[in-house]
C-alpha positions in Angstrom: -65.6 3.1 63.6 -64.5 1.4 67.0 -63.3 3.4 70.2 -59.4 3.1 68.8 -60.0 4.2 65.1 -58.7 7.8 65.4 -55.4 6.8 67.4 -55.3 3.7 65.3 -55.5 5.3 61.7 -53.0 8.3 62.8 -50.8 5.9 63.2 -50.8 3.8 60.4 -50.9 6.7 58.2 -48.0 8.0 60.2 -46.0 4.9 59.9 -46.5 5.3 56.0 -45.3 8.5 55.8 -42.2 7.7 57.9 -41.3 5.0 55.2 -42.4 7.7 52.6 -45.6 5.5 51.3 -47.2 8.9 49.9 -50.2 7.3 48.0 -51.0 4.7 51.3 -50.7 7.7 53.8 -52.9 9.6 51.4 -55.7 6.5 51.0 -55.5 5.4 54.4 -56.5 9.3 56.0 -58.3 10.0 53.5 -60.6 6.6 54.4 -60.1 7.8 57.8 -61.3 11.2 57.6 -64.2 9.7 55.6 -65.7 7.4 58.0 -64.9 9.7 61.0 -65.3 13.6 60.0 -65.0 14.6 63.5 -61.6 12.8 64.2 -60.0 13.3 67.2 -56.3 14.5 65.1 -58.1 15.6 62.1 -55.4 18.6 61.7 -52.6 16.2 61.9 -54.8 14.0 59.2 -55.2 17.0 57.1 -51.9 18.3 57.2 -49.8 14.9 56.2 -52.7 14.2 53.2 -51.3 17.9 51.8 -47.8 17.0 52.7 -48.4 13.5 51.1 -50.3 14.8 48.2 -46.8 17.8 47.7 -44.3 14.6 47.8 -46.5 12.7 44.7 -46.3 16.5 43.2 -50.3 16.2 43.1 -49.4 20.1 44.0 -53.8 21.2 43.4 -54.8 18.4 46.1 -51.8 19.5 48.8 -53.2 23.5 47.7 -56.9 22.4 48.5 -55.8 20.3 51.7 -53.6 22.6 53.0 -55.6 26.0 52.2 -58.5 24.2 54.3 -56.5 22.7 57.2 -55.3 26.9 57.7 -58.6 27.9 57.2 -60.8 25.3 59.5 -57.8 24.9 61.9 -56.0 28.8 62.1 -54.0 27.7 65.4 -53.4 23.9 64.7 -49.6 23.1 65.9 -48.6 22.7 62.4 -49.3 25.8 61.3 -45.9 26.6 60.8 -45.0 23.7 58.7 -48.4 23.6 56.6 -48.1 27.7 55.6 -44.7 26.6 54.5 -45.3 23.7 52.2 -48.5 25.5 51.0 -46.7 28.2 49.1 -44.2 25.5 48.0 -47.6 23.6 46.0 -48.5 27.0 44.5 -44.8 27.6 43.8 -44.5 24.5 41.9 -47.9 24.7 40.3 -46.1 28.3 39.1 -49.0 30.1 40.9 -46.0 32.9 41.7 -48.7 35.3 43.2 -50.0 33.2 45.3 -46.8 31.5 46.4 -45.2 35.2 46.6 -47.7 36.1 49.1 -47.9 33.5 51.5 -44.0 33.2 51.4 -44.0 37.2 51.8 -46.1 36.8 55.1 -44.2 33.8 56.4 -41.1 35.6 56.8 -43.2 38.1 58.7 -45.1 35.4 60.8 -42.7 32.7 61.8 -39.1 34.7 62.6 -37.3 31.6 63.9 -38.7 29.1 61.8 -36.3 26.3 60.3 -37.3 26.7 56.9 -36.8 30.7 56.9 -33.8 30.5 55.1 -35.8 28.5 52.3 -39.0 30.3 52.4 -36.9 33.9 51.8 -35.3 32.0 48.9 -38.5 30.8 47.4 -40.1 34.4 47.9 -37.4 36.0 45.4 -37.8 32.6 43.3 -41.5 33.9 43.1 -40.7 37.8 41.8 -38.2 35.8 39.4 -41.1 33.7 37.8 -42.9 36.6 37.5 -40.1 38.3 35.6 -40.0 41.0 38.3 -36.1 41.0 37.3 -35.4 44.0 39.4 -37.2 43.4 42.4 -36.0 39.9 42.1 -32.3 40.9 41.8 -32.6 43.1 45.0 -33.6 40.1 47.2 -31.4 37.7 45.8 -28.8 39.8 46.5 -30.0 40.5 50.1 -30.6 36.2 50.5 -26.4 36.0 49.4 -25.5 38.7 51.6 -27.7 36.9 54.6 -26.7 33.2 53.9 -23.1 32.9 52.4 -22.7 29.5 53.4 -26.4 28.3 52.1 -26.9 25.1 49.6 -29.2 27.8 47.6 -26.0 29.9 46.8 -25.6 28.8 43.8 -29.2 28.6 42.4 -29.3 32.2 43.1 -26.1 33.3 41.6 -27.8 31.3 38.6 -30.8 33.5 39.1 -28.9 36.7 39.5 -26.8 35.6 36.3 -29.5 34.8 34.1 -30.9 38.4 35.2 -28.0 40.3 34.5 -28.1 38.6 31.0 -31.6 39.5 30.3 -30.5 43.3 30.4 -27.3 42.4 28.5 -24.7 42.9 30.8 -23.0 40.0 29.7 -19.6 40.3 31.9 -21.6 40.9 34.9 -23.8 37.6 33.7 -20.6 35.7 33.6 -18.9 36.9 37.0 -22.5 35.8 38.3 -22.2 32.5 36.7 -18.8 32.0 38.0 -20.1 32.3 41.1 -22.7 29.8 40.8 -20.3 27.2 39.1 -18.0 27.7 41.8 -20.8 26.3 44.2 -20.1 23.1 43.1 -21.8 20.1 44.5 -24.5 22.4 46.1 -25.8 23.1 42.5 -27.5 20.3 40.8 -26.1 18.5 37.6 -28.7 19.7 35.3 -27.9 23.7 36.5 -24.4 23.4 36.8 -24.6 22.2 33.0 -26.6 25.1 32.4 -24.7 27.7 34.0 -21.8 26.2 32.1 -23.2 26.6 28.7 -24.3 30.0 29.5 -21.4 31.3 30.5 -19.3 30.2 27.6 -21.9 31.2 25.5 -21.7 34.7 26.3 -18.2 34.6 26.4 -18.8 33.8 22.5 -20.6 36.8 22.3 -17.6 38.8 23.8 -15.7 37.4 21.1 -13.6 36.2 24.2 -12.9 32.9 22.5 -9.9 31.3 24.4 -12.2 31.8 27.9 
């Protein structure tokens, strides 16, 4: 409770997260916050106890951290950043309506943001999870169109596969999954596996059994 404690616990809190110590930059802010509600970067505090709380995918603390820093705080510096990894909590808590909307207004609010190209990726992610094939499909296919050379590519050619499939337009499905596959490296082990069972899968289905 000394004259330094704000500047002091910032910083040590900081200096976890820079070494990625979630839980100490969580307990040590917290603690800060705690004994000193009216601390003089509470914001900052706030926002890397959500961020902190996303990385140990405690994704209903980061929702209720971040959710009050925007609401207490509406023009805070890292208003930007905490909008952004607020609808990636709900997103990975599969709160799709939630996520959908604050990704939806994102795009709207922060037009030269770095994570743009992410945040329109997660928003068609969201229609996707809530099996809004066709609405998901259209911006899918806009987020190719826009970002050819993006590390999502191949996710949503997955995506895009997997909803052509749905509909059973299996040789679309597998043109779609060739796509993905053919992202290589960008698409993680566990999808590329996937996207290559599905795709000879419905080529079993076509009775195309050489392929």
């Amino acid at each position: 409770k000394g004259h330094f404690h704000d500047p002091v616990s910032l910083t040590v809190g900081q200096m976890h997260a820079a070494l990625k110590q979630w839980p100490q930059t969580i307990a040590v802010l917290t603690q800060a916050l705690e004994l000193h509600p009216e601390h003089e970067s509470v914001a900052e505090c706030m926002f890397l106890i959500g961020y902190a709380s996303f990385m140990e995918e405690l994704y209903a603390d980061a929702i209720a951290w971040l959710k009050r820093l925007n609401e207490t705080y509406p023009e805070h510096e890292r208003l930007e950043e905490s909008t952004y990894w607020l609808g990636m909590a709900h997103l990975f808590s599969a709160s799709y309506i939630e996520a959908f909307a604050i990704f939806d207004r994102y795009l709207g609010a922060f037009p030269n943001s770095p994570y743009l190209e992410d945040a329109a990726f997660r928003r068609a992610v969201c229609q996707y999870g809530q099996s809004l094939f066709a609405e998901a499909e259209k911006s899918l296919l806009a987020f190719a169109e826009r970002y050819p050379q993006s590390k999502l590519l191949g996710e949503a050619h997955m995506m895009l596969a997997d909803i052509a499939g749905s509909v059973g337009q299996a040789r679309l499905a597998i043109a779609r999954f060739d796509q993905a596959i053919a992202c290589g490296d960008d698409l993680n082990i566990e999808l590329y596996n996937y996207c290559c069972f599905r795709r000879g899968e419905m080529s079993k289905e076509l009775e195309d059994f050489p392929d």
